[in-house]
C-alpha positions as semicolon CSV with decimal commas, in nm:
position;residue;x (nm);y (nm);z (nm)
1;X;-6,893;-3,259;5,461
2;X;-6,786;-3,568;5,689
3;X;-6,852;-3,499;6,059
4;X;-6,422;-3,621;6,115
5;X;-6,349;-3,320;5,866
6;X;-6,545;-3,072;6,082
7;X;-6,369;-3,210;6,422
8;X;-6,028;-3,165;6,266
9;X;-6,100;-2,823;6,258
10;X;-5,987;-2,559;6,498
11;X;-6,293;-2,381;6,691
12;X;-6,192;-2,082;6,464
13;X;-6,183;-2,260;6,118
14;X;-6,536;-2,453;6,226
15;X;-6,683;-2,093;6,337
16;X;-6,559;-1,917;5,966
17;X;-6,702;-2,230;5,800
18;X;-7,056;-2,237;5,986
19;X;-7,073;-1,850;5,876
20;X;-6,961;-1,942;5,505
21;X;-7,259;-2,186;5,512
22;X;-7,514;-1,949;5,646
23;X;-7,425;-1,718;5,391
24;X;-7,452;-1,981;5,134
25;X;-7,797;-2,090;5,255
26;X;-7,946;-1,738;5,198
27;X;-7,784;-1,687;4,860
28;X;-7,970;-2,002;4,757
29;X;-8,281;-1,925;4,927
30;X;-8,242;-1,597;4,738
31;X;-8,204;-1,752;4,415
32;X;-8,498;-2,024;4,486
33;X;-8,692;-1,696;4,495
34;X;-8,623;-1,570;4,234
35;X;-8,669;-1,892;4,022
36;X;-8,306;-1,954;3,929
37;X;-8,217;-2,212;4,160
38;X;-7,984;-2,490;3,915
39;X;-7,943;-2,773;4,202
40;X;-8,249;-2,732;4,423
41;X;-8,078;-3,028;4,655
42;X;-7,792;-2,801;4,756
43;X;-8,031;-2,646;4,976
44;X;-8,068;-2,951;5,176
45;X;-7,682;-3,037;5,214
46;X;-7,580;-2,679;5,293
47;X;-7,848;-2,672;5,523
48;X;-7,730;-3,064;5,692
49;X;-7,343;-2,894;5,689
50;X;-7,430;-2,638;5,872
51;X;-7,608;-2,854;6,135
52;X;-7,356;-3,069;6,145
53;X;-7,076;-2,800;6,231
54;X;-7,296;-2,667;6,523
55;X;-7,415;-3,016;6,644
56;X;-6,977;-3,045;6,665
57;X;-6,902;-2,691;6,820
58;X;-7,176;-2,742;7,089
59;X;-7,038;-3,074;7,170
60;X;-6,679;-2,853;7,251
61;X;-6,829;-2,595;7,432
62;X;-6,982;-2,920;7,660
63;X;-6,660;-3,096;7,673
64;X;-6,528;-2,774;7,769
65;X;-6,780;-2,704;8,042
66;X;-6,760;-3,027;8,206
67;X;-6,348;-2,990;8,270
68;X;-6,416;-2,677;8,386
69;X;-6,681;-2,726;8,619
């Protein structure tokens, strides 16, 4: 997931999608495990995506604090 994708994103879509990708990380870590992990390098990108998305929703809530303040 491309860092412009995540910042066309409402606040609400970005939030639903950083909890999709938690969820996602544990089912894989689940799954690693329990041995049956097919792509072991999903771990990593799901893992980067999620970063991503909160690196981008902190940067809002900053933007946000500054015009407020």
């Amino acid at each position: 997931m491309k860092p412009r994708e995540i910042r066309e994103m409402t606040e609400a879509e970005a939030q639903a999608k950083l909890r999709d990708l938690r969820q996602e990380l544990f089912n894989l870590r689940l799954q690693q495990q329990m041995a049956r992990l097919e792509r072991p390098s999903r771990l990593r990108e799901v893992r980067r995506d999620a970063a991503r998305v909160e690196t981008i929703l902190r940067e809002r809530q900053a933007v946000a604090g500054t015009k407020a303040g």
